[in-house]
VMD Tcl script that draws the C-alpha trace (Angstrom):
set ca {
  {0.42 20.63 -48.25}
  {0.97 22.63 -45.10}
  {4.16 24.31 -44.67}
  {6.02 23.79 -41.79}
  {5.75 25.50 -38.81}
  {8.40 27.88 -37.83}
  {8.99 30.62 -35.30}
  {9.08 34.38 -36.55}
  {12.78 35.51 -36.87}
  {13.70 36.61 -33.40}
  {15.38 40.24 -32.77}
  {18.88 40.26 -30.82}
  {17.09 40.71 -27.76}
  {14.85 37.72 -28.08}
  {17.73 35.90 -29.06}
  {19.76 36.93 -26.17}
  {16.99 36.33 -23.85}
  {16.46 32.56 -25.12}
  {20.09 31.78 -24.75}
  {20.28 33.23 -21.12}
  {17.22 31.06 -20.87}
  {19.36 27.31 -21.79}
  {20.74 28.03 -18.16}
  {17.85 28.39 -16.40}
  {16.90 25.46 -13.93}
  {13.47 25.85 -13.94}
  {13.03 22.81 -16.87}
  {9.73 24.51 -18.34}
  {11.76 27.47 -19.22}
  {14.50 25.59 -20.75}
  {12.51 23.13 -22.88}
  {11.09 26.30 -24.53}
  {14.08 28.26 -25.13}
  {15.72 25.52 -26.62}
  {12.14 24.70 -28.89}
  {12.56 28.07 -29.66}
  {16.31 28.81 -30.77}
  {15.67 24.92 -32.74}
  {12.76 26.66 -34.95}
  {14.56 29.87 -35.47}
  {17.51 27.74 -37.31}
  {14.85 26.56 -39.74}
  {13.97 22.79 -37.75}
  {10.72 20.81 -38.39}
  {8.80 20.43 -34.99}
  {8.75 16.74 -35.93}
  {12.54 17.05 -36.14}
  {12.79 19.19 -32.70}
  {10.34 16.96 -31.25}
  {12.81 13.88 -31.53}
  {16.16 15.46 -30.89}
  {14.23 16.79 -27.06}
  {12.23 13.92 -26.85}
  {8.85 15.81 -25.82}
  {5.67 15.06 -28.75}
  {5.59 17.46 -31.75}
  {2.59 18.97 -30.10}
  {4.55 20.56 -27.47}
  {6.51 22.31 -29.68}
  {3.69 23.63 -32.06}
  {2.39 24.83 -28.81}
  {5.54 26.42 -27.92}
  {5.43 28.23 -31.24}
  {2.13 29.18 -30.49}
  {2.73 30.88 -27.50}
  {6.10 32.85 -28.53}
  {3.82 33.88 -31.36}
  {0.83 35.52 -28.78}
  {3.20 36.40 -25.54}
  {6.79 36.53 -27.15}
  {9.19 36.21 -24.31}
  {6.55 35.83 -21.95}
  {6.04 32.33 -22.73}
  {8.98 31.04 -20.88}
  {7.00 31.70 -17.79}
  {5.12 28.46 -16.59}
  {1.17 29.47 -16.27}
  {-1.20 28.21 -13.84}
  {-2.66 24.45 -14.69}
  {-6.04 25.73 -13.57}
  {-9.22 24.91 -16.14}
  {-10.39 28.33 -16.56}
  {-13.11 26.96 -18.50}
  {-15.01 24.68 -15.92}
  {-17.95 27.23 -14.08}
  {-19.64 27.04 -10.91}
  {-23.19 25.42 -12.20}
  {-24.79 26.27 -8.92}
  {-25.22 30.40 -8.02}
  {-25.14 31.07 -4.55}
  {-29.01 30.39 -4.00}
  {-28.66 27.36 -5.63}
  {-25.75 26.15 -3.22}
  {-27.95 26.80 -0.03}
  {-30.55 24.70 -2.11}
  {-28.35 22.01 -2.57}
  {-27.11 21.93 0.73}
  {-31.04 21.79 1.91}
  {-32.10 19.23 -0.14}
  {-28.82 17.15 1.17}
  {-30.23 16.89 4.78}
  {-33.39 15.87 3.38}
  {-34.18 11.79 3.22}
  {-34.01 10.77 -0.52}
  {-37.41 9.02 0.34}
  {-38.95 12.27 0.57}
  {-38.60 12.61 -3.13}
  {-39.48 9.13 -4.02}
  {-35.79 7.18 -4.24}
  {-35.95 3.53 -2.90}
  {-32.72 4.53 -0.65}
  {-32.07 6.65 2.63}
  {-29.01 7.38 1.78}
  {-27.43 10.01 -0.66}
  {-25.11 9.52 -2.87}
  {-23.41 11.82 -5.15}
  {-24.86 11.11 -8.96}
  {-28.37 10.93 -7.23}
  {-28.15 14.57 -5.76}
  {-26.59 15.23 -9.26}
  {-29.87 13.71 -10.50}
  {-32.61 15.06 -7.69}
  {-30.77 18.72 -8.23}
  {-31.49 18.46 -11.44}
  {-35.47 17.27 -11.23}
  {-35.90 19.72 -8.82}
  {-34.43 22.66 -11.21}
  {-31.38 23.74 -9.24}
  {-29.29 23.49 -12.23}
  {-30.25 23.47 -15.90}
  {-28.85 19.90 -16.90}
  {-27.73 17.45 -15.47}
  {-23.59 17.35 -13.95}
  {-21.39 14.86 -12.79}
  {-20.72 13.36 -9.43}
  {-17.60 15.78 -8.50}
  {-19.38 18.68 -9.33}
  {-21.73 17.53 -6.74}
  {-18.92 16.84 -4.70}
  {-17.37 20.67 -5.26}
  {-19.94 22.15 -5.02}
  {-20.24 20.51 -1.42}
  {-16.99 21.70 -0.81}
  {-17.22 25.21 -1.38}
  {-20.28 24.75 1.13}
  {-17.71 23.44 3.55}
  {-19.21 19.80 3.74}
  {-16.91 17.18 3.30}
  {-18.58 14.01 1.15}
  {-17.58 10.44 2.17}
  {-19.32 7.70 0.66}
  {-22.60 6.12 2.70}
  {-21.06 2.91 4.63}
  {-23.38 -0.06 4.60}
  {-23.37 -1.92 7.61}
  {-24.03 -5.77 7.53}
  {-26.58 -6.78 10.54}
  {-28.57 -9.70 11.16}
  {-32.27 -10.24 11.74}
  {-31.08 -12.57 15.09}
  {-32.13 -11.32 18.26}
  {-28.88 -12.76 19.64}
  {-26.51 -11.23 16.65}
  {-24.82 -8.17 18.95}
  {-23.59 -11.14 21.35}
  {-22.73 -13.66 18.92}
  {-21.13 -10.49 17.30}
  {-19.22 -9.19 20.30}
  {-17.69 -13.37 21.50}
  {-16.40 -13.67 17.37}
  {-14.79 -10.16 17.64}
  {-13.86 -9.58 21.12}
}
mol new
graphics top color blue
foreach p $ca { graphics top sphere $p radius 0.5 }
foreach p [lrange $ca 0 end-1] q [lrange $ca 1 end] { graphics top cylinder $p $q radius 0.2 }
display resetview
């Protein structure tokens, strides 16, 4: 069995520090000080978990994080994914954005039209990235080209000489 996790004892300082803390209106900082001061009187995060009503995850990763930062945990980081990469380099980007004003019938798709998960695709055959991505990393990627995506419209016409009239009396 797994002992329970618990936070280190705290010195008067910490202590101090997480008290000051309860008053704070920022609601991050306060759910953590009082995670905190709960642990350091010996609670279960199952038990802390119910009497704040936040999941027992959030306060092992409270724990966590007074463990690696000590005080500077109460401090709200940035909700960023630092994992996520740019897949294309800088050449590749200028590639991409070529290939976009190109007709997808140049590279033998049935459509004129591109849409995201087929430049995702056609990047890929063409070896601008190394496997294959998703649509919105297409779409970033456009972005930090500066060229806005909207999806491809498809207009509904009619093989009748007189359609535009017949159009124009229906609508106005």
């Amino acid at each position: 069995m797994i002992p329970p996790l618990y936070v280190r004892p705290l010195t008067d300082v910490e202590r101090d520090a997480l008290k000051a803390g309860l008053r704070s209106s920022d609601a991050f900082t306060l759910r953590r000080c009082q995670i905190l001061l709960a642990s350091a009187e010996h609670k279960k995060p199952k038990t802390i978990a119910l009497d704040l009503g936040c999941a027992s995850q959030t306060v092992r990763n409270a724990l966590h994080a007074f463990e690696e930062r000590g005080l500077a945990c109460l401090e709200e980081g940035s909700h960023v994914n630092h994992t996520s990469q740019a897949v294309f380099d800088a050449a590749g980007l200028e590639a991409l954005r070529a290939l976009a004003h190109q007709s997808p019938r140049t590279f033998g798709h049935p459509t004129s039209i591109w849409t995201l998960p087929l430049l995702a695709d056609e990047s890929h055959r063409q070896g601008l990235i190394t496997e294959r991505c998703s649509r919105e990393t297409i779409r970033a990627s456009l972005a930090r080209l500066d060229v806005t995506w909207k999806r491809a419209k498809q207009w509904i016409t009619s093989p009748d000489p007189e359609y535009v009239r017949k159009k124009g009396g229906a609508t106005g």
